[in-house]
Phi, psi and omega in degrees: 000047164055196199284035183239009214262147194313324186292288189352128142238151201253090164276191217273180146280151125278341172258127163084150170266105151343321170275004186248000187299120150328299191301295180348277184340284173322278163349304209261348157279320181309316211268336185265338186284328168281330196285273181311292201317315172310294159344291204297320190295315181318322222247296191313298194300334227232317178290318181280352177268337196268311170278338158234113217295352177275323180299305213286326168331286248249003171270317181210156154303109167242147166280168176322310178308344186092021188245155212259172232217303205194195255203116162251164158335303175304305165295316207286313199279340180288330180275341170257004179304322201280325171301325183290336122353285219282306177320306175310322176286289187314306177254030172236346205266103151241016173228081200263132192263133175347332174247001159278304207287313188271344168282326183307337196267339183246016166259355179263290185304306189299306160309313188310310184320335206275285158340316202280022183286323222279353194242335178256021185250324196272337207197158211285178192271337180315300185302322185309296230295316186298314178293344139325286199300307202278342162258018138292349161252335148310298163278028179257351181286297199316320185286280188324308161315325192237042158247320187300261208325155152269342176277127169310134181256001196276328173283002177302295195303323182291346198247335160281351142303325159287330142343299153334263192329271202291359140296342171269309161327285172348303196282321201284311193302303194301331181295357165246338182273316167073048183240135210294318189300264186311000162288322215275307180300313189300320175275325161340288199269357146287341161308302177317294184304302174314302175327295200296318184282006201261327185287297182311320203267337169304284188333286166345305157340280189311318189283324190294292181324318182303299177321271148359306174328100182123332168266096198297330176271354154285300177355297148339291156294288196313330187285319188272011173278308190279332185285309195312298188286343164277351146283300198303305162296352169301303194276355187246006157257009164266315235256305165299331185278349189270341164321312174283299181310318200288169151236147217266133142294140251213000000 
């Protein structure tokens, strides 16, 4: 993902306090406003894969009840497209331009969303929205800590990148081993990691804007680089917390 890609490292400024930088502000309104608009379209997509049955037909398997059952063919490539998205970005794209960098951002939210029906067929909508509400507040805190901090985060952040990477393993090994103790370990620590990546990836934001400043087609990339990654930590410190949280439709 050209220099916006997770791995980059950044250092800090040192002159001036940052948070009071205006242009900063503005930015980082652009990027939380794109950002929720992605949210919003994800959560329509996610109702309509779920709810309407000619949709939900050609994505999953339900028992009578409506509670999802398996997988058609079709769902299984919607459920793994947004990582296969993400590999491809990472090692073909590396020089992405305001209208690359923005179709990329809203070809990632249309999958993921397209997918994401999948939370509302295993668990009640009661369960979603609380769970919705506490990590929309877990995550406007966490970002306000890395809108904040004066401490560098980066070597915090490289190592919750890496993080990542053996959550995704993990997660591709259980889906064959299927062992509950390690479902369990996996959503604990993605709940950590996602935090910690929701403070790192603000803070970044800030390091990126400084670079960038002045230049409207990075500005651009950044902004749609940066809604991507604090949508992606959103949605995946919702998606563990809804593991502890949801409750299973019957």
């Amino acid at each position: 993902m050209s220099d916006f890609d997770r791995g980059a490292t950044r250092s800090i400024p040192q002159a001036g306090d940052m948070s009071m930088d205006m242009g900063l502000r503005s930015f980082m309104i652009g990027v939380y406003n794109k950002m929720m608009l992605g949210l919003l379209l994800s959560a329509g997509l996610a109702y309509a894969t779920s709810n309407i049955p000619a949709v939900a037909s050609l994505l999953y398997v339900t028992t009578p009840s409506g509670a999802l059952a398996g997988f058609t063919m079709l769902g299984q490539i919607v459920r793994f497209a947004p990582l296969a998205m993400v590999l491809v970005a990472m090692f073909g794209m590396r020089n992405m331009t305001a209208r690359s960098s923005g179709i990329y951002y809203w070809a990632i939210v249309t999958a993921i969303g397209a997918g994401l029906g999948i939370w509302l067929l295993l668990y009640t909508g009661a369960s979603i929205f609380m769970t919705f509400l506490i990590t929309a507040s877990a995550f406007g805190a966490l970002s306000l800590v890395g809108y904040t901090t004066k401490k560098n985060l980066t070597g915090f952040g490289s190592f919750l990148i890496m993080g990542v990477w053996g959550l995704v393993i993990a997660s591709l090994v259980n889906m064959f081993l299927n062992l509950p103790a390690l479902y369990w370990i996996i959503n604990a620590v993605g709940v950590l990691i996602f935090a910690g990546l929701t403070a790192y990836d603000t803070q970044r934001l800030k390091m990126i804007y400084y670079e960038v400043k002045g230049n409207g087609e990075g500005m651009a990339v950044a902004t749609n680089m940066g809604a991507l990654n604090l949508y992606l930590d959103f949605i995946n410190l919702f998606q563990f917390l809804l593991a502890f949280m949801g409750v299973r439709r019957d």
